[in-house]
N, C-alpha and C positions, 0 to 999 in steps of 0.2 A: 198699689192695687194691681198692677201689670206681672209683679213678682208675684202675686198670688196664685193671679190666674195663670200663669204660666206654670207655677208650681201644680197646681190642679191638676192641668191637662195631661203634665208630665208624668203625672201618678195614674190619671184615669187611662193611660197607655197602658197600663198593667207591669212593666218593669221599673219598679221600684231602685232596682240597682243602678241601673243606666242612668235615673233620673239622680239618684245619689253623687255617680258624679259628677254631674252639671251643680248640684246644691257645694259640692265640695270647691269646683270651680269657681259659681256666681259669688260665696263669702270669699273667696280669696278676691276677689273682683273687687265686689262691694268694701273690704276693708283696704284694700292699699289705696280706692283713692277716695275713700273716705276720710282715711290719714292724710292723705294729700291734700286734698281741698279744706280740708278741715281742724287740723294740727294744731293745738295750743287754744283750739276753740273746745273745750272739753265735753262741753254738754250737750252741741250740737254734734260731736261724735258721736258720743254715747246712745243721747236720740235715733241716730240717724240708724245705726246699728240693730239698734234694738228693734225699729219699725222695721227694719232689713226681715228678721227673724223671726220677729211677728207676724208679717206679712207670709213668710215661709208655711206657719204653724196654721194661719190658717187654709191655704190653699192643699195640705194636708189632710187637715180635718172635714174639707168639701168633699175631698177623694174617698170618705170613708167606706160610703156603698160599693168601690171597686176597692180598696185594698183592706179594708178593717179584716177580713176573714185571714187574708196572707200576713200581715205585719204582726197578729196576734198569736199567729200559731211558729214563727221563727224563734229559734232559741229552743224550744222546748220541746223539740220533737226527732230530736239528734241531728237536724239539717246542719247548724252553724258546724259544731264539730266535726261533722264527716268532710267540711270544704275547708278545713282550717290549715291544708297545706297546700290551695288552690291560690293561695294570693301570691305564691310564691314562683309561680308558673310565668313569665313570660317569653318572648321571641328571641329568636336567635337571629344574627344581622344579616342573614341570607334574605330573611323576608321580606329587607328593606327592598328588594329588585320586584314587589307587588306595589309599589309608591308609583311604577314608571307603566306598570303596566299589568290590570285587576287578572286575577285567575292566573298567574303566572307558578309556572309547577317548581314546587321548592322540595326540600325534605321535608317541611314542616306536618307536625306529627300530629298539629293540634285543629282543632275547628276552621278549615280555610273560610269558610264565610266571617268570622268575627275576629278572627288575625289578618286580614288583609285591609294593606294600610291605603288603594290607592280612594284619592278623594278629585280626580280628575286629574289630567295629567298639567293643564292649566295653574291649578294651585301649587305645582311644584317645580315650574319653572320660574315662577314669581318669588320663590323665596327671597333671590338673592337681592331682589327690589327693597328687600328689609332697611338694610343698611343706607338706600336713598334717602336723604332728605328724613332722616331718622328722627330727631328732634323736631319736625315741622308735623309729623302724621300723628295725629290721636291715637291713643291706646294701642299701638304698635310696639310697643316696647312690655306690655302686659302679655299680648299675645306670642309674643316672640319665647319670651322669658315660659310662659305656660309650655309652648310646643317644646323648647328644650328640658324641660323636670319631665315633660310625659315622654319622651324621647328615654331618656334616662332611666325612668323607672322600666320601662318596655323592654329594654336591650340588656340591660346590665341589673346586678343583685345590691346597689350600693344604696338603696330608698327603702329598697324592701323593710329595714325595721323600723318604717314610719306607717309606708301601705298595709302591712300587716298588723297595724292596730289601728285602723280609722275605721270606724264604725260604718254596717250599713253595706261597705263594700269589700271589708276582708274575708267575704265569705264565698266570693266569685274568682273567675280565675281573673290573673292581674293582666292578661294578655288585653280582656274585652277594653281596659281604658285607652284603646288605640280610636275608640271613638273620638276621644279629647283630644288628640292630635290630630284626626282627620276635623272636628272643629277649629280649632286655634288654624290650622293652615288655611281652613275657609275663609276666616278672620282676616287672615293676614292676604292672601287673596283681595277680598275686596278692599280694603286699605290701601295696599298697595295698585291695583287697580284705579281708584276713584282719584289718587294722585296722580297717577298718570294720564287717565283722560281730564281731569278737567282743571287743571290747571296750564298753562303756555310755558313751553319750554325754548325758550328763545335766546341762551345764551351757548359758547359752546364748552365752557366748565360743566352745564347740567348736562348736555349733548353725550360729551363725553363720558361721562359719570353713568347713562343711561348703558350707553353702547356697551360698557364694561361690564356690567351686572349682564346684559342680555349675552355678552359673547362664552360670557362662564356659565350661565342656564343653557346656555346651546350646546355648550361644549360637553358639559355632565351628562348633560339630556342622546346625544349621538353618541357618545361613550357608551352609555348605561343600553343603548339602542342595538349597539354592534354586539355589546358582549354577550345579550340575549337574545341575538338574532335566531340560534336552533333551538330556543327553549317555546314550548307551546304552551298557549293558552289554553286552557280547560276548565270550564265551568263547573259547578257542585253536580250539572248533573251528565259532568261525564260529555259533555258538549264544545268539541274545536271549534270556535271562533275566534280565533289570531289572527287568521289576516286582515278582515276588517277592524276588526278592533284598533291593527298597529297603522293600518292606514289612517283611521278617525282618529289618532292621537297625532299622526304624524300633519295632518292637515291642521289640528287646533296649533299644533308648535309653528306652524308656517305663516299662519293668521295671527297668530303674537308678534311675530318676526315684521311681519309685512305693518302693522299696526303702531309697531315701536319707531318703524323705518317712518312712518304719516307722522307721526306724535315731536317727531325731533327733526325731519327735515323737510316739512311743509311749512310752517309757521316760517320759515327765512324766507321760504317764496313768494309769500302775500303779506309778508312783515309791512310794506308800503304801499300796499294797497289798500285802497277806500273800505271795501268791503271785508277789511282783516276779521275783522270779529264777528262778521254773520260767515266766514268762511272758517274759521277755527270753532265756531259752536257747530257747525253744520257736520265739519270733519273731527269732531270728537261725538258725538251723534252715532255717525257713520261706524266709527272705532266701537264705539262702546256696542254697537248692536252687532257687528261681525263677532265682537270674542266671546257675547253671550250668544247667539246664536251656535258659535263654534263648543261653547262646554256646553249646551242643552243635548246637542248630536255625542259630543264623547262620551257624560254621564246619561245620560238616555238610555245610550245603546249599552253601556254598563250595565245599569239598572237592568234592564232588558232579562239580563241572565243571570244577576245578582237578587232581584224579589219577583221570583216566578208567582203567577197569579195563584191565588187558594182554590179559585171556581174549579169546579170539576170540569175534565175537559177542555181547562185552560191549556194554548200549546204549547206554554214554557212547562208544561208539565209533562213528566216523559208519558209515550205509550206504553199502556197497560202490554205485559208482557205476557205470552200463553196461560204459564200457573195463576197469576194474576186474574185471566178473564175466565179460567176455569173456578175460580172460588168466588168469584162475581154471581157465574151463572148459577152456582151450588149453595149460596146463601142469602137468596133471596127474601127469607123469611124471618129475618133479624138474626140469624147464625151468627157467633161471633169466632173470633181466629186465635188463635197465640202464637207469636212468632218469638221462634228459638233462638235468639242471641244471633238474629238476619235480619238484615231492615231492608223494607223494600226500594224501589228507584228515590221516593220523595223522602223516604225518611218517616215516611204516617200512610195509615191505610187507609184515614178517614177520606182521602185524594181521591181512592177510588173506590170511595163507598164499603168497603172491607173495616169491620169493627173490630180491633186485637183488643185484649182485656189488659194487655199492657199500659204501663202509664208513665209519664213524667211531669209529677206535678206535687205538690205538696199534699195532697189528700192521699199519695200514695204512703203516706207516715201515718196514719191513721190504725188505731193498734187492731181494729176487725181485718180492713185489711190486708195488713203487714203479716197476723197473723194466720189470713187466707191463704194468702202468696207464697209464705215461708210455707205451708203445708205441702202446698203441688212442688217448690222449690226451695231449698234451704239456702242456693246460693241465689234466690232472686235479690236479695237487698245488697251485695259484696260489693258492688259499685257504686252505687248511690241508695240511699236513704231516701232520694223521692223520683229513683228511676231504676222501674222495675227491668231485670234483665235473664230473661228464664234459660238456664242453659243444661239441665238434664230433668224435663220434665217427668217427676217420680209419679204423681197421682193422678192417674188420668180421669179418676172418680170425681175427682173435685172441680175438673174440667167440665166434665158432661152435667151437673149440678148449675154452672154457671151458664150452661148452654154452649158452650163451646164444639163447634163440629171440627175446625180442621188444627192441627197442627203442625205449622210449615217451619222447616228449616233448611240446611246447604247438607251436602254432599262434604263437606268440612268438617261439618259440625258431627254429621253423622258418622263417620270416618274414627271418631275419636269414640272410643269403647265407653269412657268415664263420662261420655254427654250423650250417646245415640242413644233413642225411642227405639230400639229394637225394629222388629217385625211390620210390615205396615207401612215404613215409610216408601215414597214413591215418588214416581218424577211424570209429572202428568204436561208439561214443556220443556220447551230449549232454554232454560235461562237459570238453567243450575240449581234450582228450587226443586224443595222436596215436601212432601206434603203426607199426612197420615190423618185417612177420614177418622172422627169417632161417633160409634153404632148411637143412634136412640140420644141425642143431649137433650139438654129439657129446653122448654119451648120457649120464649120470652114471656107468655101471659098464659096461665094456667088455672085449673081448680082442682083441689087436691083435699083429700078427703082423711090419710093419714096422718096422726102426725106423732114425732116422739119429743119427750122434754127430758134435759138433763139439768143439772146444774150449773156447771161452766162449759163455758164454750168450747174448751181443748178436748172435751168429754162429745161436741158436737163433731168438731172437724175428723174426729179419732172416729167416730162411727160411718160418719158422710165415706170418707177417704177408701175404709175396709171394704164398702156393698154400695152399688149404684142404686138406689132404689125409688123408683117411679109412685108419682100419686102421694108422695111421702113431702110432708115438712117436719123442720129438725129447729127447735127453739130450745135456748139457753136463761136459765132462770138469772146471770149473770148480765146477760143484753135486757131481759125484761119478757119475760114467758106472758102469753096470755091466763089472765087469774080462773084458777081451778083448773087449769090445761094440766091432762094428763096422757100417758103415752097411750094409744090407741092404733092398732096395727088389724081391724076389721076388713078391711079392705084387700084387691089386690096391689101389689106390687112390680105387676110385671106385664110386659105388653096390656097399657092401657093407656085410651086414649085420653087424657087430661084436659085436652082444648076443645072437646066434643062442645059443652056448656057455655063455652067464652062464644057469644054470638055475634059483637062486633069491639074492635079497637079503634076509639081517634084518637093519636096522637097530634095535637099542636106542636108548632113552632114553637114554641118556647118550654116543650116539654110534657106540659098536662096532660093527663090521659082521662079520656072518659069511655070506660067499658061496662058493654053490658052484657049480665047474665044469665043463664035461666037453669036451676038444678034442682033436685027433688029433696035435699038433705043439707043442712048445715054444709059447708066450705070452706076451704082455705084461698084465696085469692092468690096468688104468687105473681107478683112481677120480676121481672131478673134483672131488676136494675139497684144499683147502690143505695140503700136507706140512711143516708148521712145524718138522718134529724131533723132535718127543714122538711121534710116534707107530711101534707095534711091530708087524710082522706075522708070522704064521705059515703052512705049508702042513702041512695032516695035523699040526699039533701041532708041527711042525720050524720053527722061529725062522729066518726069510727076510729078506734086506735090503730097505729101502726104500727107490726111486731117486728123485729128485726129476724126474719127466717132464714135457714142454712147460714148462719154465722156475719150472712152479709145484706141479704138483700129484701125487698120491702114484700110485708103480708100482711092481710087486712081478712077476719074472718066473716063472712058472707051467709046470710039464714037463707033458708030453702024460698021457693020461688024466683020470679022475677026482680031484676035487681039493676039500677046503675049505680058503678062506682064510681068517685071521680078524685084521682090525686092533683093536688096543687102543690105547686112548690112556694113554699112561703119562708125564704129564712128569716129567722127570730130574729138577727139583729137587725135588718135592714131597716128599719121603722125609724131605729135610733140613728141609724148612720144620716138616714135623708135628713133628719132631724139636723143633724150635725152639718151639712151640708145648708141645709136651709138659715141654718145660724151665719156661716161665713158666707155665703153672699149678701144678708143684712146686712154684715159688716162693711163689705165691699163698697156694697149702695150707698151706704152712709159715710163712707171717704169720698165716693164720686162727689156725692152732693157738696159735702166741708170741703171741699180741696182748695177752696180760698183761704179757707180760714187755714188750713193745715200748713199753708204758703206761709199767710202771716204769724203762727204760729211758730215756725221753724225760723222763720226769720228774726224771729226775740230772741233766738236760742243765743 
């Protein structure tokens, strides 16, 4: 039951891969000492195994409202192929010097937040406690065994043709499984820990056996300390914090030390006294709350700089920089941005309220889309297949279509003949950002009176891209044209106001919009957001179709008078998935309740 739900939770996290490899780790768990306890008993193996998996299948199938859309569209939309020489990818041994001490500045070329190995500096002075008393620690020898194969695959190319065919996660780089070693040491950590506080060490064969593991952790640990003494700490965002940092590492190793010193030679002092054992539970007590007290301050203040809050305004989030607060004040009115192959301080503009039309996500493979993208940019997909990267915006027509007012980029980027936006661009701060307004985009909610129908869509973007044209909608008899829609060009095109009619917008939390209208003539509704399918709309409560306008985005046609419209977002499979969900916690329920029987059950096996 517990595997389930844990497999659940792991999926409703939204990364599928990470949780892949804990699934790839918990069967190697579950079968070695399955084998173990179990060997030559064949059927209570087999059992045992197969409820292993089952249990897996269903905490899966609960997951399905958060992963069914993602797990259904991999494979077949070029993502596995374009990472198919990502598993190949791991660290090089210079990293290991972020084991001693997080943010620590390496060559490394690759993502420092999900290559860096430290997991406190606690857990990696306790290694050498492995070798203690090896044979008497539970699952110390699983754990041990795991850190060194993920060790192994991390540094070196000798694993690679087994990681590069295991399902699920050979499509990621092979770096990110340094999670599993920062697990497996946590493992070993507390293991190694919970033998050392709470059992009596009171001879001087274990004395000594203690002191030697500790004076080679000390020894590694001030080595590792001196040689990086001029190297600085620098956080993702460009933030020195090393000195505290190596002090709060240097205080947990002091609190180990001073700990190890209580743990082996106090127990002699009160060996003969009455009160030994309220005095050995009171002083392992004592132990055990200074060295979690001392990792909560190391990984705390880690953490700190390591998962900067999302809140806006949060202040592990950098300050907004000039350019930054001049496209804040400039796009107040849902304005969206594109940014040219520059990412701003956090890495996402939603931080500071700035909407880029840019993406990374798998709806970014989506063929409307891909072939939106490709149109303003032919090198937008060269990188990723679901992370769009714009770096010589050709079509600035298909910009101001999507609403887009600013185009920001560097001083770098512009520099280079084969990616500058010519004319226009500008430096409106000090922070190396270059920005190019564009005249008139279109508005986020509109009504529009013209509209043209072609055939396929390359026939839309091909017209959009040539002429900006205002008050105009552009539908493709390929996406689904409204029935007897013909082209119609009566109207003007040019300086007019489209949002005159649109009388008000509420946008909910969760999306829905309800607008209302007031116009003298038939309409076109435009909203400039992504029409993916799921979404339903209404007029006056009467269920209205949704046309997919200018190639991408949602349009609902609107009769003369007064009017509310209201989109909901409804996706189609959700109904099924809860369904699917609803089914595996029955299940669940229905093991909690038999779990006697499932006892005595297993036990005939």
């Amino acid at each position: 039951m517990w595997t389930a739900i844990l497999t659940f939770l792991m999926l409703m996290a939204g990364m599928p891969t990470f949780a892949a490899y804990f699934f790839y780790l918990g069967f190697a768990y579950a079968l070695f000492y399955a084998c173990r306890l179990y060997w030559g008993r064949w059927r209570r193996l087999a059992v045992t195994l197969v409820a292993g998996i089952g249990a897996v299948a269903i905490g899966a199938i609960m997951s399905l409202p958060y992963t069914g859309e993602l797990l259904g569209s991999v494979g077949s939309n070029g993502y596995s192929d374009s990472r198919s020489n990502w598993s190949f990818i791991g660290l090089a041994p210079e990293q290991l010097k972020t084991m001693f001490f997080p943010f620590m500045t390496t060559h490394n070329t690759v993502n420092n937040i999900e290559s860096m190995l430290y997991t406190g500096i606690l857990a990696i002075i306790t290694v050498a406690f492995t070798i203690v008393r090896f044979r008497s620690k539970p699952r110390v020898g699983f754990f041990a065994c795991s850190a060194a194969i993920v060790g192994i695959l991390l540094f070196t190319p000798y694993l690679d043709i087994v990681f590069t065919n295991m399902p699920m996660v050979n499509t990621s780089y092979k770096f990110r499984i340094v999670i599993l070693l920062n697990f497996a040491l946590a493992a070993l950590l507390g293991i190694n820990m919970d033998d050392l506080l709470s059992r009596v060490i009171d001879t001087m064969r274990e004395r000594l056996a203690v002191w030697a593991v500790t004076a080679v952790a000390l020894a590694v640990y001030v080595y590792a300390a001196f040689r990086t003494r001029g190297t600085s700490l620098v956080s993702e965002n460009n933030v020195e914090f090393g000195p505290l940092q190596r002090r709060i590492a240097y205080l947990t190793v002091a609190v180990f030390a001073v700990v190890v010193l209580c743990r082996t030679c106090l127990p002699a002092l009160f060996r003969r006294s009455a009160a030994f054992a309220v005095a050995s539970k009171a002083m392992s007590v004592l132990c055990t709350v200074a060295l979690c007290a001392a990792v909560v301050v190391d990984t705390g203040y880690f953490a700190m700089q390591y998962l900067p809050l999302t809140q806006k305004g949060s202040s592990a989030i950098p300050q907004v920089t000039s350019t930054i607060k001049y496209l804040q004040e400039n796009t107040k009115n849902g304005e969206k941005i594109v940014g040219k192959n520059v990412d701003l301080p956090t890495d996402s503009a939603m931080f500071y309220g700035l909407r880029d039309i840019r993406g990374h996500a798998l709806s970014m493979t989506s063929p409307d889309i891909k072939a939106y993208y490709t149109a303003i940019d032919k090198s937008a997909y060269e990188s990723s297949p679901t992370n769009t990267v714009f770096k010589n915006v050709s079509n600035e027509n298909l910009l101001r279509y999507l609403g887009v007012k600013f185009i920001v980029s560097s001083e770098t980027q512009e520099n280079d003949p084969e990616y500058s936006s010519g004319e226009g661009m500008k430096s409106v701060g000090d922070d190396g950002l270059l920005v190019k307004e564009l005249d008139n985009p279109a508005p986020e909610v509109q009504l529009v009176d013209n509209i043209q129908v072609f055939d396929t869509n390359d026939e839309v973007l091909d017209t959009m891209g040539k002429r900006y044209q205002e008050n105009t909608v552009f539908f493709s008899r390929e996406y689904g044209a409204p029935e007897g829609a013909k082209t119609t060009m009566d109207a003007p095109t040019e300086n007019v106001d489209t949002t005159a009619d649109v009388k008000s917008v509420d946008q909910q939390d969760d999306g829905d919009l309800t607008i209302v209208v007031s116009s003298e003539s038939m309409q076109y509704l435009l909203v400039n957001e992504y029409d993916d399918g799921d979404w339903t709309a209404s007029v006056d409560s009467q269920e209205t179709p949704i046309y997919k306008g200018n190639g991408l985005i949602r349009a609902v046609a609107v009769p003369a008078g007064n009017h509310t419209v209201k989109f909901t977002y409804e996706p189609k499979r959700l109904w099924w998935y809860l369904a699917a969900t609803a089914a595996g916690a029955v299940v669940l329920v229905a093991i909690a309740v038999l779990y006697k029987r499932e006892d005595e059950f297993f036990a005939g096996l």
